[in-house]
C-alpha positions in Angstrom: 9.4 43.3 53.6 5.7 43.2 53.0 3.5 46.4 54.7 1.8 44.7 57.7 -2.1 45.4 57.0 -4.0 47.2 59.6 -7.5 45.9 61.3 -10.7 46.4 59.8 -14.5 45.7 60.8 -16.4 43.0 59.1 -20.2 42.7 59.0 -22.1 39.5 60.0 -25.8 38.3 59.1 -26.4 40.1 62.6 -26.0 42.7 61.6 -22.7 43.2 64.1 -19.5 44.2 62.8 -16.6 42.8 64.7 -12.5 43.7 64.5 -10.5 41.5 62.3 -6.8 41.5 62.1 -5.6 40.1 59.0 -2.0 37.7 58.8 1.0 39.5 58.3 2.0 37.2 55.8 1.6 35.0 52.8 1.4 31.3 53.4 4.2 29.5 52.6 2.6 27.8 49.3 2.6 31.4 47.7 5.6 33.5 46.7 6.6 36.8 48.7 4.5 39.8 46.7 6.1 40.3 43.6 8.1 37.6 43.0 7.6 34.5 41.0 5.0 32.2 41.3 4.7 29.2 42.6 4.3 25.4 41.0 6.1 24.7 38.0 5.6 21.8 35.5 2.0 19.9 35.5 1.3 17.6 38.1 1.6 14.2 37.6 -0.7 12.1 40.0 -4.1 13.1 39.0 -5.3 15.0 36.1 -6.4 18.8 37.3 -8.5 21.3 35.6 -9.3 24.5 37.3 -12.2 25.9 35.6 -11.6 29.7 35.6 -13.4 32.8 35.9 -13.9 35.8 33.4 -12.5 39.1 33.7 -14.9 41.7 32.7 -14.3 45.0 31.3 -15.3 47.8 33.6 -15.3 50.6 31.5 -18.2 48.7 28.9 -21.3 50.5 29.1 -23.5 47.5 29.7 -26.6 46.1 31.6 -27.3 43.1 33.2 -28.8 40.9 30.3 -26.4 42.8 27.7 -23.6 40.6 26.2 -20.5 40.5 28.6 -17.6 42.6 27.5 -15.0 41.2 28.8 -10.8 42.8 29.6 -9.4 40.1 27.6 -5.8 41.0 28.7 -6.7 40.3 32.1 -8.2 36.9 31.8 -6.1 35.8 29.8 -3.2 36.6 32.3 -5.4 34.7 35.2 -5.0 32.2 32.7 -1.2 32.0 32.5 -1.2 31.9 36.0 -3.4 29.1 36.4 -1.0 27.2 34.0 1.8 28.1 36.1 0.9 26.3 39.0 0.6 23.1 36.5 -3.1 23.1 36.3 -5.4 22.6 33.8 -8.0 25.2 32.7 -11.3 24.5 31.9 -12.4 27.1 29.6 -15.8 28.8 28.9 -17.9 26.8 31.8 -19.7 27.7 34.1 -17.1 29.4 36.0 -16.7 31.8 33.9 -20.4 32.7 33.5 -21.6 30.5 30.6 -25.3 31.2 30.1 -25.2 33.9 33.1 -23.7 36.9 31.4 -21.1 34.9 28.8 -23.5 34.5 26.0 -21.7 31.7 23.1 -20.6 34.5 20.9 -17.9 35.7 24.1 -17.5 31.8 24.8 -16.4 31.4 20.7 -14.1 34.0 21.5 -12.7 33.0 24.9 -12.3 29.4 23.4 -10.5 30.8 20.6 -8.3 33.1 22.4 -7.4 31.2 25.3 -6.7 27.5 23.3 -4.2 30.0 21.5 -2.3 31.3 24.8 -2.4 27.5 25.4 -0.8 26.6 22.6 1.7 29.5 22.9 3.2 28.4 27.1 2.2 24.7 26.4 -1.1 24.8 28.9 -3.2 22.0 28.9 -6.9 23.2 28.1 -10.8 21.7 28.0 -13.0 23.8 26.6 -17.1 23.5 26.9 -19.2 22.1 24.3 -22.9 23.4 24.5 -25.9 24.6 22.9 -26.2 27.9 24.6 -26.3 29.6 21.1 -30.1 28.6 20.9 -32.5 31.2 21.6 -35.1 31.0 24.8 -37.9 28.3 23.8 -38.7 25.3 23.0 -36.1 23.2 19.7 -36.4 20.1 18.2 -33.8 17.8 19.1 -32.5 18.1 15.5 -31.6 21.5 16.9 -30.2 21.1 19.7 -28.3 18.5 18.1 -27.1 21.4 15.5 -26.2 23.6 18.2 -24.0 20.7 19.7 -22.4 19.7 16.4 -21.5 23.6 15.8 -19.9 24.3 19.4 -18.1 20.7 19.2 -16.5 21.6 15.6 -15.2 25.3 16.7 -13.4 23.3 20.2 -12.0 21.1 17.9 -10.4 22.9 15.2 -9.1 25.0 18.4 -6.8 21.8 19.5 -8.4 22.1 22.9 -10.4 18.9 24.6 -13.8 19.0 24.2 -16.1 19.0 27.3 -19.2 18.1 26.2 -21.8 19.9 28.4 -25.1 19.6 30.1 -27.4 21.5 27.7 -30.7 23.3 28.9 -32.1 23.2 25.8 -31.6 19.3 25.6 -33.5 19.2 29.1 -36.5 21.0 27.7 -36.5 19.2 24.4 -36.0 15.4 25.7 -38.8 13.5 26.8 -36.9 10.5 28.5 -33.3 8.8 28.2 -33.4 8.0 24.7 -33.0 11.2 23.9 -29.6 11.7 26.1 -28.6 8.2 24.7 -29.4 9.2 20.7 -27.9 13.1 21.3 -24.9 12.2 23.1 -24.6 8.8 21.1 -24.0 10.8 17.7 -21.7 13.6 19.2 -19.0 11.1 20.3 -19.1 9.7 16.9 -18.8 12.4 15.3 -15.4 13.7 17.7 -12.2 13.3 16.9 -10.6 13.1 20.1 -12.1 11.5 23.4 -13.8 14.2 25.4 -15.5 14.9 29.2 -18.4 14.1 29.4 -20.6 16.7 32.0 -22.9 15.9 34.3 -23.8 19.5 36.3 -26.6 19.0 39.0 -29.4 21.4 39.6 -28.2 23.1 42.5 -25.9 25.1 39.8 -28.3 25.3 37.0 -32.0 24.8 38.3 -32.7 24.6 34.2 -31.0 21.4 34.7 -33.1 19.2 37.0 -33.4 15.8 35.4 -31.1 15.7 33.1 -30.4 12.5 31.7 -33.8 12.1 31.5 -35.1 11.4 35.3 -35.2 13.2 38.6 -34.2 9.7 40.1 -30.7 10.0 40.3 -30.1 6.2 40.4 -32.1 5.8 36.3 -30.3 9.1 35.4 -27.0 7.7 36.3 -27.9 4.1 34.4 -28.3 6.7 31.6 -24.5 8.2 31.6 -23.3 5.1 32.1 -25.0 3.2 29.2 -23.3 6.6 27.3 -20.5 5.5 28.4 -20.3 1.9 28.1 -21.1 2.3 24.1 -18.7 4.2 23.8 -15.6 4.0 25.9 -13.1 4.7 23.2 -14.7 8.5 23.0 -15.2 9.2 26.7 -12.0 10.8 28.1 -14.2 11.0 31.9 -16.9 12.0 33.4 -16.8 15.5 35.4 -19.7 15.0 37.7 -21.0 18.2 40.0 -23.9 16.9 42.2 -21.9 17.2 45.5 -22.7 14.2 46.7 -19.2 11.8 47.1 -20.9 9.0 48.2 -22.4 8.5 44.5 -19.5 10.1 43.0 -17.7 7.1 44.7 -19.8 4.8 43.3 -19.9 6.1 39.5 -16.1 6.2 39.6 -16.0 1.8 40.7 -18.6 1.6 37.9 -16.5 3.2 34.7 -14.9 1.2 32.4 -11.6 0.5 32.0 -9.4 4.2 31.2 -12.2 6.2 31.9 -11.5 8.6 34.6 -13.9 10.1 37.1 -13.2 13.8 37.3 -14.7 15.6 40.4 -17.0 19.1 40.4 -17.3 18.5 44.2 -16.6 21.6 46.0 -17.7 20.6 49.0 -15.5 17.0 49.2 -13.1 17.2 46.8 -9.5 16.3 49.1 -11.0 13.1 50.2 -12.5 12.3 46.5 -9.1 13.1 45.4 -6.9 11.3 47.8 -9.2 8.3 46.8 -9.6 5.0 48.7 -8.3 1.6 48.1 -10.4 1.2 45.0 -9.5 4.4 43.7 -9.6 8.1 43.4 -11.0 11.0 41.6 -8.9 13.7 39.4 -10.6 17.3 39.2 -12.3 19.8 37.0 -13.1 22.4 39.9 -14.7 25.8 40.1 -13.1 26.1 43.4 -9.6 25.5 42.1 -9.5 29.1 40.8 -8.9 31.2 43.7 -6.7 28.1 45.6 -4.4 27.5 42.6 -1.6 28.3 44.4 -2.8 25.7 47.3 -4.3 23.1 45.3 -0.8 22.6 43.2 0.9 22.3 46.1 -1.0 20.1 47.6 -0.8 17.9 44.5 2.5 18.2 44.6 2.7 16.6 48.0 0.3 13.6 46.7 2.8 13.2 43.5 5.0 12.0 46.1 2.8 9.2 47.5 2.0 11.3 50.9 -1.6 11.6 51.0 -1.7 12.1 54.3 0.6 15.3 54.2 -2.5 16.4 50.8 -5.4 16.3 53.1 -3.4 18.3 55.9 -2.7 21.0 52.9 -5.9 21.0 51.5 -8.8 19.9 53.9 -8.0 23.6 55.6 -10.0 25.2 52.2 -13.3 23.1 52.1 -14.6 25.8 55.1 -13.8 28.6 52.6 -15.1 26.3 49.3 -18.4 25.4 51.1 -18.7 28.9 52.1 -18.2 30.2 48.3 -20.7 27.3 47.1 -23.1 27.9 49.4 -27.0 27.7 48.2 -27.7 29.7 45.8 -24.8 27.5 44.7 -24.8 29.3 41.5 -23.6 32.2 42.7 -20.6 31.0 43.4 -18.5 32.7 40.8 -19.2 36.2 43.0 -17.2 34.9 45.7 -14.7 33.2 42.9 -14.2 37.2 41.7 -14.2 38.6 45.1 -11.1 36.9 45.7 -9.1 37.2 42.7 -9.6 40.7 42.8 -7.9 40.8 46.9 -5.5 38.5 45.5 -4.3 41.2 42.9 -5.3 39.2 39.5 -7.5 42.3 38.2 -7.7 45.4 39.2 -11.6 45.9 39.8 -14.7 44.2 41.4 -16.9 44.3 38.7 -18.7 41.1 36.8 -20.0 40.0 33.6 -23.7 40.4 33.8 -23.3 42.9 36.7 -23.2 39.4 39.1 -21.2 41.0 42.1 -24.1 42.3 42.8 -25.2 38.2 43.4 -23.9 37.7 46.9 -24.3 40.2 50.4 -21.3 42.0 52.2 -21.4 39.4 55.2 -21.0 36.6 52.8 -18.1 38.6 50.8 -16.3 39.4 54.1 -17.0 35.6 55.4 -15.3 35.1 52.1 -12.2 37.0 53.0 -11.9 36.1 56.4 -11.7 32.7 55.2 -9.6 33.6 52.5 -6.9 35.4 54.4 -6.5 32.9 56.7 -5.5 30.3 54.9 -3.0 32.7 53.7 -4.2 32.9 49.9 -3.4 36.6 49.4 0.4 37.4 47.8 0.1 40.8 49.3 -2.2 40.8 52.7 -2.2 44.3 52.8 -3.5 45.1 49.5 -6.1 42.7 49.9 -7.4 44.7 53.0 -7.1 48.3 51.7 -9.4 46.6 49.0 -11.6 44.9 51.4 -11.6 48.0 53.0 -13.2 50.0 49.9 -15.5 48.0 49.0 -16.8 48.0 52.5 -17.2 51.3 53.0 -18.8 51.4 49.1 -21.5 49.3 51.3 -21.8 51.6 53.9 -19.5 49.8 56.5 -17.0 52.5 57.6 -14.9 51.0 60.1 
């Protein structure tokens, strides 16, 4: 029997702090704490990636804009667990802090490590593909290319899918679509494999406003698609993130034959999922880290043709997801950690690039409220007590 967790006071953006009695239980989707988890062999109606977070070491004596030293045991655990709900993990993104604390000698490393633990329980893994290995400044777009053509080669000889992604260097250095089209053009050439193709809006990564060569969305999406349509034997999908379904809709009726659309919408992703009479979306989600359990069962429901009895499972979370994703959206990954720490997957609050730091104690506690509710914690009392200290860490003793 699991130890019923007390009440607790948690802080608003008043500046109030109100009683909150947290469930009794796990939901049903979840094991009992300590037992085995849920999900089971890889679902089969869409193809799911859950991109997944970084566990850092707290011990390393480190600063904010230091490399991040990571507790690889850890993440690679959180790892095995996404696997075991049969999801996919999308490795080295921006989930787990690429470019904000994961600098691409810990992404080299995290690739390598985790296309290995792959390999070893039969996971299916991406892997991104950037240039983030580039100094600050201005590169030719022989460089950048370089920088592509390195990252691209290491995924590669990994066995892991490449994900080719949006490069902030590449938006500096290109002055207009041709660039995009020459760039991405030689890279899917050059691959042996088909890969994912990225398309990450600025509202994660401000570095990447106009990318594909326009702030007009409509001549930046021409763009992809004339990627695309060159080359549709090397383009596995597209993974857009602009949170916008009603142009993810329309992207996904406009790509060839076999390629899929893959959705990095946070805020709309059961209904882009479920899909429509002209199709659906499969995921590469942020968000799919701390609702693995839910998300695979969920899926598991839509394997078996109910799509109504998906959304009933999964519409619940988008209150919690939009809450997590919130502008700043890229902040995100604070919430991301917050929760896997309640949920018992590390043992510490603590972020690469000192990033828990990123997000203020009514959000966090928003963030467990939600959290709990939907039942998300194997062990509700743990995730309390730990609630609880870091609360009163903040000052907020009740």
């Amino acid at each position: 029997m699991t130890r019923a967790p007390a009440p607790l006071g948690l802080p608003d953006a008043r500046g109030g702090i109100r009683a909150y009695t947290p469930r009794a239980e796990p939901a049903a989707f979840l094991a009992p704490a300590g037992g085995a988890p849920a999900g089971g062999a890889p679902v089969t109606s869409r193809t799911v990636f859950a991109a997944a977070h970084v566990v850092a070491d707290p011990y390393a004596d480190t600063t904010p804009d230091a490399p991040a030293a990571l507790d690889w045991d850890a993440t690679l655990a959180f790892r095995r667990h996404l696997w075991a709900q049969g999801l996919g993990v999308a490795e080295a993104m921006d989930t787990a802090q690429r470019g904000t604390g994961l600098d691409w000698a810990g992404a080299a490393e995290l690739i390598r490590r985790s296309a290995a633990e792959a390999r070893a329980v039969g996971g299916r893994i991406a892997c991104g593909v950037g240039t983030d290995q580039l100094a600050a400044g201005e590169h030719t777009a022989g460089e950048v290319l370089a920088a592509y053509e390195e990252q691209l080669a290491l995924v590669e000889d990994t066995g892991a899918q490449a994900i080719l992604m949006a490069s902030r260097a590449l938006a500096a250095a290109a002055d207009g679509p041709d660039a995009y089209l020459k760039t991405y053009a030689h890279l899917l050439r050059q691959a042996r494999e088909p890969v994912i193709l990225h398309w990450l809006g600025p509202m994660f990564d401000p570095a990447l406003d106009g990318y594909w060569g326009s702030t007009d969305l409509d001549t930046a999406t021409a763009t992809f698609l004339q990627v695309i349509a060159d080359h549709p034997d090397k383009v596995d999908g597209i993974k857009i993130s602009l949170l916008d379904a009603d142009r993810e809709i329309d992207v996904r009726r406009r790509l060839p034959e076999g390629v899929r659309c893959y959705t990095g919408d946070d805020f709309n992703y059961p209904q882009l999922v479920a899909g429509d009479g002209q199709g659906f979306s499969h995921a590469l989600l942020g968000v799919f880290d701390p609702l693995a359990p839910l998300a695979s069962a969920a899926l598991r429901v839509l394997d078996t043709g109910d799509v109504a009895g998906f959304r009933a499972l999964l519409d619940p979370s988008v209150e919690l997801s939009r809450h997590l994703f919130e502008a700043p959206t890229r902040f995100y990954k604070t919430g991301v950690v917050l929760l896997a720490w309640l949920a018992g997957h590390q043992d510490h609050f603590v972020m690469a690039g000192h990033q828990q730091a990123a997000r203020s104690v009514p959000h966090l506690a928003r963030a467990y409220e939600l959290a709990d509710t939907l039942g998300l914690f194997p062990d509700p009392a743990l995730a309390a007590d730990r609630m609880r200290s870091l609360l009163h860490v903040y000052g907020v003793a009740r």
